[in-house]
N, C-alpha and C positions, 0 to 999 in steps of 0.2 A: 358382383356378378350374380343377377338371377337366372331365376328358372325361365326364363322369358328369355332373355338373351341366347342363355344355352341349347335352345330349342330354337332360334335366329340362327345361332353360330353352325348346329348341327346340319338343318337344311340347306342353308347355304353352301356347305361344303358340298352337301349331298346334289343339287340341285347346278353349280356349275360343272362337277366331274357331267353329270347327265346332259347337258348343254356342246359342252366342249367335245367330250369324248363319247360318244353313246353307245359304239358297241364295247366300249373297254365296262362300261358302267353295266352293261349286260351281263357281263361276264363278271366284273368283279361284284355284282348283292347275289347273282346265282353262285359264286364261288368256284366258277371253271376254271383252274387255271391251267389247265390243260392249254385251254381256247387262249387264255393270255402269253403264254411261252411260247404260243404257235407266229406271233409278229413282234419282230422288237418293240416298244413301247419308245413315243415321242420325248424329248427331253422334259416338255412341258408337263408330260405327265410325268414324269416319275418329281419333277418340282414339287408338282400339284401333290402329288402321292403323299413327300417326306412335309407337304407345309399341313397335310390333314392329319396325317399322325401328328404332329405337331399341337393341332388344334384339339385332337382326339384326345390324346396324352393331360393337355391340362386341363380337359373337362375330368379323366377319372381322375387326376391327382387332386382335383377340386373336390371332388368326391370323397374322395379317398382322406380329405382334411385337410388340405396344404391349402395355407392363405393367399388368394388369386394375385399373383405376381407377372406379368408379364417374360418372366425367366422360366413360369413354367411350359412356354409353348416351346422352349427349347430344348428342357429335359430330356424327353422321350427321343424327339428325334436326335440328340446328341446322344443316349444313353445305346438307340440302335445303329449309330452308325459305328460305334464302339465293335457293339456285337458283329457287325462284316466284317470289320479291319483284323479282330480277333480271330474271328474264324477262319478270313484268310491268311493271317501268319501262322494258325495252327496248322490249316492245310501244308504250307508251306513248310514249315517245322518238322513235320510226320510225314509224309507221303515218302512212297517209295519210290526208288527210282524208275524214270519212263512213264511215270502216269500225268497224263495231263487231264484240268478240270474244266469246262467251258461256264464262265463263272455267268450267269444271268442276274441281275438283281430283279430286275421288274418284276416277275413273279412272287420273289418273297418282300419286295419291300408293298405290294398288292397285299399281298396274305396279312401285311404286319399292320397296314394301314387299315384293313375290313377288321384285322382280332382288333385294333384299341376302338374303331367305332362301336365295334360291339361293346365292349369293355364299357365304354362311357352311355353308352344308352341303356346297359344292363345295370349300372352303379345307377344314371338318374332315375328311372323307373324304381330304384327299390328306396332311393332317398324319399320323393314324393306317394308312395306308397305306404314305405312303413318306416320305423322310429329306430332305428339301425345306430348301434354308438360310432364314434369316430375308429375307435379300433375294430370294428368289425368288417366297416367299409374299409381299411386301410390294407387288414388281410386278406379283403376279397379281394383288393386291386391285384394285389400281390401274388394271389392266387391265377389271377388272368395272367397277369404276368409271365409267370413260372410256366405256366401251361402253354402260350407263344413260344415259350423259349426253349423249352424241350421241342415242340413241333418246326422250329426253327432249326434246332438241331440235328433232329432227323432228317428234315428235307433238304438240310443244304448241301450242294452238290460237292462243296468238298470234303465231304464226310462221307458221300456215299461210296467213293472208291476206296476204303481203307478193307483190305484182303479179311483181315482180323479183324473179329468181331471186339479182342480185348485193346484195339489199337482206338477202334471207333468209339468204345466207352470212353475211353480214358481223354481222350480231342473233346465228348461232348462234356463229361462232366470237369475236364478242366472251363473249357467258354464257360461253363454255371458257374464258378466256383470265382472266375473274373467278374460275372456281372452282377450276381447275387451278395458278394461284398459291401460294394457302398452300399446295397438296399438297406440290407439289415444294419448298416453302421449308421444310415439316414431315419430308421425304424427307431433305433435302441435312442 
């Protein structure tokens, strides 16, 4: 897998959402998701959505030093659908009684699919740029990572109903404490 390709693989993603979708493409490289929450999203997009994280995912884990596998385009999107399923049985686990949550995904799985483009075009710019070892890249991915996934934390909307501030700690730093496990156990 070169740097040719990945820069094939990059546009192309970039360049059908823009085709197919154009005012969602508007909205998601300016980062509105205001503008995005305001119409449900098509099925084909959120498809589109979970196959670019997908693509996104194993450009940084490529980066990041994992030998290009076709298992890695499923990583990521396996590793975030974890992270829903998660956060809605925590929701579901903790809430109090009488509150219900109107569960949206198309907004954060937008938000999760623009942080790993980022992620992967911020990993190949510093690859071809400068002489970065393999573990350095692998703690920046890691570092992108962590930082999605705390802002994943705080926006997701069944975390924003928790009355208690020590209820909502404890819902987000368990989701970390599930997804940050195999990382570091994949790390070590």
């Amino acid at each position: 897998m070169g740097t040719k390709w990945i820069f094939i693989a990059i546009l192309a993603v970039l360049a059908f959402l823009r085709v197919s979708q154009p005012t969602f493409f508007k909205r998601w490289v300016s980062a509105d998701f205001e503008g995005i929450s305001e119409h449900p999203l098509q099925l084909s997009t959120h498809i589109f959505l979970w196959a670019s994280m997908g693509v996104f995912g194993a450009i940084s884990l490529y980066y990041a030093g994992y030998q290009a596998d076709p298992l890695l385009l499923t990583a990521i999107p396996f590793l975030l659908f974890l992270r829903f399923s998660s956060s809605f049985l925590l929701f579901h686990l903790l809430k109090e009684d009488g509150h219900r949550v109107q569960w949206k995904f198309g907004p954060m799985t937008a938000l999760l699919s623009l942080w790993y483009a980022l992620t992967s075009v911020v990993l190949l710019i510093l690859s071809l740029t400068s002489d970065l070892s393999e573990s350095i890249k692998l703690y920046l991915f890691l570092s992108f990572h962590v930082i999605g996934m705390l802002y994943f934390a705080i926006k997701q909307p069944g975390f924003v109903v928790f009355k208690t501030i020590g209820t909502r700690v404890y819902a987000i730093l368990y989701l970390c404490a599930l997804e940050l496990a195999p990382l570091v156990i994949a790390v070590q």
